[in-house]
KOLGU-915055 format. One line per 5 residues: their letters; for each residue x, y, z of N, C-alpha, C, O, CB. Coordinates in Angstrom, 3 decimals. Glycine has a CB too. Example, Ala and Ser with C-alpha at 12.3 -4.5 7.8 and 13.67 -1.06 7.14 Angstrom:
as = 13.190 -5.690 7.800 12.300 -4.500 7.800 13.200 -3.300 7.800 14.236 -3.319 8.465 11.308 -4.473 9.046 | 12.850 -2.250 7.080 13.670 -1.060 7.140 12.900 0.030 7.870 13.409 1.138 8.039 14.084 -0.598 5.725
REM end
This chain:
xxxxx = 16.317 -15.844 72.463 15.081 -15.683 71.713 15.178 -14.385 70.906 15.278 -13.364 71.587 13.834 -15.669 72.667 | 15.165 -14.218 69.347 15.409 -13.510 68.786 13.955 -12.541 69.048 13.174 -13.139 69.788 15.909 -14.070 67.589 | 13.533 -11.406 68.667 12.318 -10.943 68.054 12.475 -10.359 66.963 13.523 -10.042 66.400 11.629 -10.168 68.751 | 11.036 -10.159 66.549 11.187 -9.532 65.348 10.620 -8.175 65.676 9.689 -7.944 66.448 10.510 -10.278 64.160 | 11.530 -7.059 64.764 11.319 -5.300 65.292 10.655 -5.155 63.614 11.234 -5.406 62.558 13.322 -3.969 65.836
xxxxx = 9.443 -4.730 63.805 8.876 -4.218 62.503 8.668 -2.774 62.572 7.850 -2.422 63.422 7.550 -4.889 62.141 | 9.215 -1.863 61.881 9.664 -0.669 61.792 9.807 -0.058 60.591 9.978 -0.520 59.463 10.646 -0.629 62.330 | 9.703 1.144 61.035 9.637 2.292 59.769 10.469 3.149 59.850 10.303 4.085 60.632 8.464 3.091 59.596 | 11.962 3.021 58.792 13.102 3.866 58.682 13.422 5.207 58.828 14.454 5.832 59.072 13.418 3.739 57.809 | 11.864 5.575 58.540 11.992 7.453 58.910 11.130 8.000 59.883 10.801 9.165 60.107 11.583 8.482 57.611
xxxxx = 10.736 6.603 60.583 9.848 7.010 62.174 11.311 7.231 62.952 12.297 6.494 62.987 8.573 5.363 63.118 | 11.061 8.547 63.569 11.938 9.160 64.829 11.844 7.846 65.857 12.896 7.392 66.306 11.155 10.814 65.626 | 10.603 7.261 66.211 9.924 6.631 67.264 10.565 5.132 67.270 10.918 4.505 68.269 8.273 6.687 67.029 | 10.636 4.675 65.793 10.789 3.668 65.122 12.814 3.503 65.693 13.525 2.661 66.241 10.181 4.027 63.259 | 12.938 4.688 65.200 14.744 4.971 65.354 15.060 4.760 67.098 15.503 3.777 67.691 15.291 7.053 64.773
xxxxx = 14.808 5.560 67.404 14.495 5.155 68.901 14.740 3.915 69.738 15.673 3.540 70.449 13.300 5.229 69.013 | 13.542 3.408 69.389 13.437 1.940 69.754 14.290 0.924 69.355 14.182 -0.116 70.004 12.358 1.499 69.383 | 15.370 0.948 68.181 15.984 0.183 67.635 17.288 0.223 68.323 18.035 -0.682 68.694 15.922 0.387 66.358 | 17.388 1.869 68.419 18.874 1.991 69.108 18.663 1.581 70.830 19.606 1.245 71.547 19.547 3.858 68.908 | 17.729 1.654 71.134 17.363 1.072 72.927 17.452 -0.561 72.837 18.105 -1.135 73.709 15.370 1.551 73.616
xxxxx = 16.842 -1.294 71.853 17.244 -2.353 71.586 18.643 -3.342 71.485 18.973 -4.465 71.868 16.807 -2.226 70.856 | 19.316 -2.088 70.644 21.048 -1.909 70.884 21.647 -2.103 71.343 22.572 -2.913 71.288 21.633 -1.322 71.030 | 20.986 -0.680 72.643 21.997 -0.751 73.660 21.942 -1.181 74.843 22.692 -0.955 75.793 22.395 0.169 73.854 | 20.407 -2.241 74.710 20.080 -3.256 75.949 20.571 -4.641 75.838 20.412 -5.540 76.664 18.563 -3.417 76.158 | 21.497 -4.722 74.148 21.523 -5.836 73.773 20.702 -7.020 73.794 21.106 -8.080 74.272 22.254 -6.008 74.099
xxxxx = 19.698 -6.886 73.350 18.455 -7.819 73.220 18.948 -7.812 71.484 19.490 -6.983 70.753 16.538 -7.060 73.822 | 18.402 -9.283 71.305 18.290 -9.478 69.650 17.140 -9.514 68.410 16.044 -10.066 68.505 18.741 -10.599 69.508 | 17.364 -9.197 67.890 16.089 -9.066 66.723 16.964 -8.663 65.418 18.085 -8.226 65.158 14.717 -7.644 67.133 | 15.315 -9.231 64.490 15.617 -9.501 63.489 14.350 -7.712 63.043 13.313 -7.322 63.580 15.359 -11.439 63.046 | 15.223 -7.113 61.815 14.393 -5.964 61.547 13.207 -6.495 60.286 13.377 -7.501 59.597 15.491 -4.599 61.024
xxxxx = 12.213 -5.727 60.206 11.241 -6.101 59.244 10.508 -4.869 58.857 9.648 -4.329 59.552 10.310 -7.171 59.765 | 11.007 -4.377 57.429 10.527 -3.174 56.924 8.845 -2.949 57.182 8.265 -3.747 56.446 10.917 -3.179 55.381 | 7.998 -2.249 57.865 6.081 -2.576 57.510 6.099 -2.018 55.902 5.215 -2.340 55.108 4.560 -1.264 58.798 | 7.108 -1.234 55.583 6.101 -0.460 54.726 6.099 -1.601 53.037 5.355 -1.771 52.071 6.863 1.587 54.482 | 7.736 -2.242 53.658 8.073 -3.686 52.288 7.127 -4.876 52.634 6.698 -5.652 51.780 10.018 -4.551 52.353
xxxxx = 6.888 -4.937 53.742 6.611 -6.678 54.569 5.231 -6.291 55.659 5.151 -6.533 56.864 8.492 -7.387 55.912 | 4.502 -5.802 55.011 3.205 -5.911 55.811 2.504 -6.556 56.615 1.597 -7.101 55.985 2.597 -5.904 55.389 | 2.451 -6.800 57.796 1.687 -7.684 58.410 0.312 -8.305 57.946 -0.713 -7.661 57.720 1.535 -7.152 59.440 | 0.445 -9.426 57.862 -0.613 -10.035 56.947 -2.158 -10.470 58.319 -2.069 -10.636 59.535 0.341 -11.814 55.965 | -3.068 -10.509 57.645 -4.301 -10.960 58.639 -3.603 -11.793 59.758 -3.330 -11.328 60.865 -5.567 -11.974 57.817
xxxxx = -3.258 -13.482 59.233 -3.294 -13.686 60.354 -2.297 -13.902 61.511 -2.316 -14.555 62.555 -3.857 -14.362 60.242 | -1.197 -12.880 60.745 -0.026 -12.093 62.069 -1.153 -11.402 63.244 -1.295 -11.597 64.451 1.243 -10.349 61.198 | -1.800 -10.580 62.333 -2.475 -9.228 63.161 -3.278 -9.556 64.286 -3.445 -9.030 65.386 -3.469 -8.336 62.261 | -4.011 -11.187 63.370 -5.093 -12.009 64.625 -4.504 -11.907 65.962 -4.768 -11.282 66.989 -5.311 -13.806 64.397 | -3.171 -13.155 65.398 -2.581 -13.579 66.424 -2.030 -12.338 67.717 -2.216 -12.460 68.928 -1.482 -14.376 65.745
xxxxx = -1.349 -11.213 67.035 -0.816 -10.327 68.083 -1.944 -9.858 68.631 -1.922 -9.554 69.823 0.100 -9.217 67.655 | -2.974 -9.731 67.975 -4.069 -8.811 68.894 -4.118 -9.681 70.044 -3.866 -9.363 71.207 -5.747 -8.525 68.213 | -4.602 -11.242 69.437 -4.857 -11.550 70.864 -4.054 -12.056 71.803 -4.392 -12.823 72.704 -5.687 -12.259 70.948 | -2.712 -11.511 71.535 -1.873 -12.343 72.237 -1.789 -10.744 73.089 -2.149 -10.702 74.266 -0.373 -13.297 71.351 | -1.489 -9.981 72.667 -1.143 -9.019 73.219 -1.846 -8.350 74.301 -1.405 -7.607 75.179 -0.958 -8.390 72.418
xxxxx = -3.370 -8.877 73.998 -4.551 -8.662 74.769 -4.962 -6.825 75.025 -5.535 -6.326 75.993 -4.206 -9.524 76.282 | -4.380 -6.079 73.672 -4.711 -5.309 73.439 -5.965 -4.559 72.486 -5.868 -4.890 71.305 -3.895 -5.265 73.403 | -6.735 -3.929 72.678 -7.828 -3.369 71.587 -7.468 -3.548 70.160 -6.287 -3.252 69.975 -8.064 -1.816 71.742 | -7.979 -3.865 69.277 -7.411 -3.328 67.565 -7.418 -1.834 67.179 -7.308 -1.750 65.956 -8.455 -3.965 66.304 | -7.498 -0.742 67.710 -7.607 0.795 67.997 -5.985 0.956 68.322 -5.402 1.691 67.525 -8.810 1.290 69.447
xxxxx = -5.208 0.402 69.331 -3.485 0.287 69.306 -3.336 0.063 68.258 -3.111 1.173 67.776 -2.654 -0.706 70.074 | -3.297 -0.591 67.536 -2.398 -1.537 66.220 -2.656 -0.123 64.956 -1.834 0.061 64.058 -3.528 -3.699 65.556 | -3.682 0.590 65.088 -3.649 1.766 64.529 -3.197 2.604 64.546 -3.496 3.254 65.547 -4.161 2.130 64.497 | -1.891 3.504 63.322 -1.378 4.566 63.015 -2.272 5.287 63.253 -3.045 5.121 62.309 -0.879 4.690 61.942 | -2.787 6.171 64.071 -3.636 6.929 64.502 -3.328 8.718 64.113 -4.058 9.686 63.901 -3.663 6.508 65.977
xxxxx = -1.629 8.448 64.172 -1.656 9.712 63.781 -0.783 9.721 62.328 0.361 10.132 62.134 -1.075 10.647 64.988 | -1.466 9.290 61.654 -0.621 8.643 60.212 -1.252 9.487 59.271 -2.428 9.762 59.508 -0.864 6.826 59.724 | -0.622 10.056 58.046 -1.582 10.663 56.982 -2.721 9.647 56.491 -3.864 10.069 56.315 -0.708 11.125 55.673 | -2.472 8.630 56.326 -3.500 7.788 55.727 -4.841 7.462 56.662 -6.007 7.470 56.267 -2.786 6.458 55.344 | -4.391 7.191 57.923 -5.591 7.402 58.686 -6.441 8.372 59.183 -7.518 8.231 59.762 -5.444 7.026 59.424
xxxxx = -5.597 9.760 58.780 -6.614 10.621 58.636 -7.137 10.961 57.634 -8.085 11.744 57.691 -6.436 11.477 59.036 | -6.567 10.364 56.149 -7.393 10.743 54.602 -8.302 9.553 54.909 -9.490 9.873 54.892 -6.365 10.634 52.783 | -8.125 8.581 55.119 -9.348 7.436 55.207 -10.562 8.014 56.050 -11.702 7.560 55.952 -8.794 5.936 56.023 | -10.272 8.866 56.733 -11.200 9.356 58.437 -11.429 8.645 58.678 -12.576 8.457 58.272 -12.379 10.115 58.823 | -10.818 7.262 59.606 -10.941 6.451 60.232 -11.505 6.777 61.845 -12.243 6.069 62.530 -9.825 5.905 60.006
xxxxx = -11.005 7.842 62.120 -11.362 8.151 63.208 -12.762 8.015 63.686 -12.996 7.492 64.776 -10.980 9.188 63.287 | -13.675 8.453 62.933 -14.931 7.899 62.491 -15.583 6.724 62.037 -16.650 6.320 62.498 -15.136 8.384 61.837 | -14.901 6.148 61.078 -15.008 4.996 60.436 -15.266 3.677 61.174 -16.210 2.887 61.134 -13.941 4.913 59.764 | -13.590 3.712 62.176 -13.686 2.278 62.628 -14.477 2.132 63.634 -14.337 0.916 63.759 -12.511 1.694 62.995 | -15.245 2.438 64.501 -16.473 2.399 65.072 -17.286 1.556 64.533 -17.703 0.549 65.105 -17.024 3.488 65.102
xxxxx = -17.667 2.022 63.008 -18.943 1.234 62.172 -18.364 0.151 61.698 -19.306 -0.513 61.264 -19.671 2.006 60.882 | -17.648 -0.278 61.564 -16.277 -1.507 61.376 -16.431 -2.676 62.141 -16.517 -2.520 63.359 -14.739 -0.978 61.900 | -16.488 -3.916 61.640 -16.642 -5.434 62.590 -14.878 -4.990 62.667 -14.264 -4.010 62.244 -17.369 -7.521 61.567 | -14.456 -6.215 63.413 -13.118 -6.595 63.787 -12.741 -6.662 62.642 -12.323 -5.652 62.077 -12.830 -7.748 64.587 | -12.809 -8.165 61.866 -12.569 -8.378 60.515 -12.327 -7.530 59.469 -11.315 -7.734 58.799 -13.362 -8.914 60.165
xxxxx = -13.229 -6.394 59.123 -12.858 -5.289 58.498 -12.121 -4.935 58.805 -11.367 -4.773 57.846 -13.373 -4.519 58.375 | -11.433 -4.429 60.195 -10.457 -3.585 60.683 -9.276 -4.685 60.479 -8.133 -4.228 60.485 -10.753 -2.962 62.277 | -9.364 -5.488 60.376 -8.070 -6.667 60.328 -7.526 -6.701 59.058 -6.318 -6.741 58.825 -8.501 -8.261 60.640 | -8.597 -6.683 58.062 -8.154 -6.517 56.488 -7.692 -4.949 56.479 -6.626 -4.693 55.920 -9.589 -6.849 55.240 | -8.335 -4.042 56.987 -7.644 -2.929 56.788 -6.021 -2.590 57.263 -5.116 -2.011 56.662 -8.475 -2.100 57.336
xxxxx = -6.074 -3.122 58.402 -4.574 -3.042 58.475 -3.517 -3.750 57.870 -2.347 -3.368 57.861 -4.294 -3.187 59.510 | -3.870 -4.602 57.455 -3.208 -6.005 56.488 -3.319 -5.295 55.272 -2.793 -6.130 54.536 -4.168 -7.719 56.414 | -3.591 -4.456 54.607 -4.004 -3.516 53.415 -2.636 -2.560 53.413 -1.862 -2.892 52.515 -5.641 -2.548 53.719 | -2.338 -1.835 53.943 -1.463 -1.126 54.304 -0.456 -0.841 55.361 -0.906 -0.516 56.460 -1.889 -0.549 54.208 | 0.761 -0.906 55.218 1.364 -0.987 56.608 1.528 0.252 57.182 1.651 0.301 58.406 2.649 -1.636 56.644
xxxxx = 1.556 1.330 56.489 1.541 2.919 57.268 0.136 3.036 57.989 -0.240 4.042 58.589 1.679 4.391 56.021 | -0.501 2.002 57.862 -1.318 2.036 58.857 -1.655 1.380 60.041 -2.776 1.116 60.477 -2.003 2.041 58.463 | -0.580 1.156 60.500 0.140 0.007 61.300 0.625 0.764 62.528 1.626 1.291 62.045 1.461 -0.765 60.449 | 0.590 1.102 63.587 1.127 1.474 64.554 2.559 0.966 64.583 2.742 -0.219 64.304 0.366 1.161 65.557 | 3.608 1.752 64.895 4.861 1.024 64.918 5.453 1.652 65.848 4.916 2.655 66.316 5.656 0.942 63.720
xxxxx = 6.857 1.144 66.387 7.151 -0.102 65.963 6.426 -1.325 66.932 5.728 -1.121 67.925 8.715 -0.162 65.935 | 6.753 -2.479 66.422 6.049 -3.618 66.714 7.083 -4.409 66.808 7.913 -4.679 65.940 5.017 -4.052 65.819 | 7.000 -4.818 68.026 7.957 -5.939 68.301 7.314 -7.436 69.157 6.592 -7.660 70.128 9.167 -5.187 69.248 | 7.875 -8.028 68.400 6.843 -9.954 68.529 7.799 -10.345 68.735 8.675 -10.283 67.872 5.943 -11.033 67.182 | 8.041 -10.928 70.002 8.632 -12.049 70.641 7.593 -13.358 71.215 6.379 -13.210 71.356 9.416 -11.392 71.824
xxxxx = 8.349 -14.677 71.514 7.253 -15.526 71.950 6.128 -15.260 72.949 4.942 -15.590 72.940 7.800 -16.503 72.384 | 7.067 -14.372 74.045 6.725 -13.829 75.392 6.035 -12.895 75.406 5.533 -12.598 76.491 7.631 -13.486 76.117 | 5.742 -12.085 74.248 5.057 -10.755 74.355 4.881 -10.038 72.805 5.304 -10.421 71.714 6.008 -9.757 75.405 | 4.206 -9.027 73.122 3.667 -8.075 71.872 3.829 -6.941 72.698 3.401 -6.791 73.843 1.988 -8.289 71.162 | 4.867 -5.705 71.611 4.312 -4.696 71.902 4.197 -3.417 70.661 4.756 -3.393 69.565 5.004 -4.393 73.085
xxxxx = 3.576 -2.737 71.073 3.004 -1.358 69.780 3.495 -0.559 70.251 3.279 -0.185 71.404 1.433 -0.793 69.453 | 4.503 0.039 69.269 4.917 1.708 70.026 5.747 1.269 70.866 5.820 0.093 71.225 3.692 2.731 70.914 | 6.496 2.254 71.278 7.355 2.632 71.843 7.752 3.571 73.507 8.031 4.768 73.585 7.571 3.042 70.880 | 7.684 2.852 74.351 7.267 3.347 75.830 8.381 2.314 76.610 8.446 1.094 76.767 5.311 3.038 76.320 | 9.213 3.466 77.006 10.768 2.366 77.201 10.326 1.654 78.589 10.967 0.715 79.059 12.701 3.434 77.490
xxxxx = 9.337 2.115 79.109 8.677 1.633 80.913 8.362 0.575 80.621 8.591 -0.341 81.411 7.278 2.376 81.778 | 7.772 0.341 79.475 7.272 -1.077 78.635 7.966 -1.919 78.226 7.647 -3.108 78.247 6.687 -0.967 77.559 | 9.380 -1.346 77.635 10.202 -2.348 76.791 11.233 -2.447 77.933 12.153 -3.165 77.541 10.828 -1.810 75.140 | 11.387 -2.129 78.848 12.289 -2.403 80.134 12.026 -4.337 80.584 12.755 -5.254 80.963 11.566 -1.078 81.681 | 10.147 -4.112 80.161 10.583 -5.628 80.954 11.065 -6.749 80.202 11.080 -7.852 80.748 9.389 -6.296 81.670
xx = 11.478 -6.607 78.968 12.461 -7.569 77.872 13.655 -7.998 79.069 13.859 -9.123 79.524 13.318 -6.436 76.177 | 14.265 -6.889 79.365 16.080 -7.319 79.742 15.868 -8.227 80.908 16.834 -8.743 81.471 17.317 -5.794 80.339
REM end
């Protein structure tokens, strides 16, 4: 089962995860966010597959989410808004993101990506 690693070339975090991927020999296919944006209804689907908040899926510590002041913002925000917003921009995308059939995950926490192998 291949996955797909959606990642950002000059995330340290992003680099990381690709080379652990590597060298666990697991397979995937790479997917630029900042060329290939996750579209709405990717974002649906992982949220709820992942059974995580839409607050994860947020670059939280991203320049853009702090010129937007989201920090504030998404509070007053339905879901939907927040779904187009991230589908708007991919640096505002928590990364990396890796979608397999079996799972979703945001970021990078090798305790997490251990249970792939």
């Amino acid at each position: 089962m291949i996955a797909q690693f959606i990642w950002y070339s000059k995330c340290s975090t992003c680099i990381k995860a690709k080379k652990w991927l590597q060298n666990n020999n697991i397979p995937f296919e790479e997917r630029p966010i900042k060329e290939n944006n996750p579209k709405e209804s990717e974002l649906r689907e992982w949220i709820s597959q992942s059974g995580l908040p839409i607050k994860k899926f947020f670059n939280t510590s991203g320049n853009l989410y702090k010129e937007l002041n989201l920090k504030d913002r998404l509070a007053l925000m339905s879901e939907d808004e927040q779904i187009k917003l991230l589908a708007s921009d991919g640096m505002l995308v928590k990364r990396p993101i890796l979608v397999r059939e079996d799972v979703i995950l945001v970021g990078f926490k090798e305790t997490e990506w251990n249970m792939l192998k």
